[in-house]
C-alpha positions as CSV (number, residue, x, y, z in Angstrom):
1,X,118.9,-8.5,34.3
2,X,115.3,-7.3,34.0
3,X,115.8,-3.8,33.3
4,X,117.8,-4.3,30.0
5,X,118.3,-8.0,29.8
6,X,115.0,-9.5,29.1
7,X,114.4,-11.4,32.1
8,X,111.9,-11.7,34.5
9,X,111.9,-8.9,37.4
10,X,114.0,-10.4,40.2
11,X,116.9,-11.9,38.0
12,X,120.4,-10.7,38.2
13,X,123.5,-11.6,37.0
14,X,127.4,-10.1,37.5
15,X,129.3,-11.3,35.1
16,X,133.5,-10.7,35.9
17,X,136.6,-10.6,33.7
18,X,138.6,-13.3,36.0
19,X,138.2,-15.8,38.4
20,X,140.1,-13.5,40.9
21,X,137.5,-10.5,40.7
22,X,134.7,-13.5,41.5
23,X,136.2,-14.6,44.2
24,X,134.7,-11.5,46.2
25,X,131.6,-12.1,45.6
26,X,131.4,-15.2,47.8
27,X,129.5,-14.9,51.5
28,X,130.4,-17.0,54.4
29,X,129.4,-17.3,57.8
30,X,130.6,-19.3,60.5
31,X,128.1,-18.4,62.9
32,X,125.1,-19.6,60.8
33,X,123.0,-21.6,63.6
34,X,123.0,-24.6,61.2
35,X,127.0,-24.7,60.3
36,X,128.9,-23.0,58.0
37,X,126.9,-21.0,55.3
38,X,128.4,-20.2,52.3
39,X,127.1,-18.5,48.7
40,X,128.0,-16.9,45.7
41,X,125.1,-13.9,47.0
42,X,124.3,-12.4,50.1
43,X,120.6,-13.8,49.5
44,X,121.5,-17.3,49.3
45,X,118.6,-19.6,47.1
46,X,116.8,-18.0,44.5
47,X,113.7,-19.6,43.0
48,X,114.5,-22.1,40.5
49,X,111.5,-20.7,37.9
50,X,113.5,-16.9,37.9
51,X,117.1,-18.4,37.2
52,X,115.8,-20.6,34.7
53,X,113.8,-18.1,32.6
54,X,117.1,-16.2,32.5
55,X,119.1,-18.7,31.4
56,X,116.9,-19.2,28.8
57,X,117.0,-15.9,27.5
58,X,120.7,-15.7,28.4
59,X,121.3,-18.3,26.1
60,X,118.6,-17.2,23.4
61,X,119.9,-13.9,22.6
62,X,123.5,-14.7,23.0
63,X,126.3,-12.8,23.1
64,X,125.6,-10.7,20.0
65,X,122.2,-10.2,20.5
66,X,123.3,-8.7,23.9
67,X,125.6,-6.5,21.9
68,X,123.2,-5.5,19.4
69,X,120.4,-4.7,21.8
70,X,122.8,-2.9,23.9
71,X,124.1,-0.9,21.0
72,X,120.4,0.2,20.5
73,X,120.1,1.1,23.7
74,X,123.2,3.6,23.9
75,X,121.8,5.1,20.7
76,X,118.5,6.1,22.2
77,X,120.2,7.3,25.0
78,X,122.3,9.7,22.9
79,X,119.2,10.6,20.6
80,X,117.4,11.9,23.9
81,X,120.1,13.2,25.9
82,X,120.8,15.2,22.1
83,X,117.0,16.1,22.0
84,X,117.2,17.5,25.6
């Protein structure tokens, strides 16, 4: 998320089409010394301040402000790879 989504360094977020592509992304262990470990990320807990920072900008920009910002970005990206 931080490189083109306005969020703090350390934030990610995958977002998927269907509830069957998300279902890989879940890691479980059996052998975990303390019982059965299982997340949605390899990592497991991320700090709360991170993950709520996104959301807030998640929610902030929305949906078309992700779209607008993202448009902008493809556009410099053409105007460079153009001036190249």
């Amino acid at each position: 998320m931080h490189k083109y989504g306005y969020a703090p360094k350390g934030a990610s977020c995958v977002m998927y089409s269907s509830e069957e592509l998300r279902r890989y992304q879940y890691f479980v262990s059996i052998d975990w010394t303390g019982g059965i470990y299982a997340s949605p990320t390899l990592a497991g807990s991320r700090p709360g301040g991170i993950s709520v920072a996104t959301w807030a900008g998640m929610v902030h920009l929305g949906e078309e402000g992700y779209l607008e910002l993202t448009e902008g970005i493809i556009r410099t990206a053409r105007a460079i790879r153009e001036g190249i």
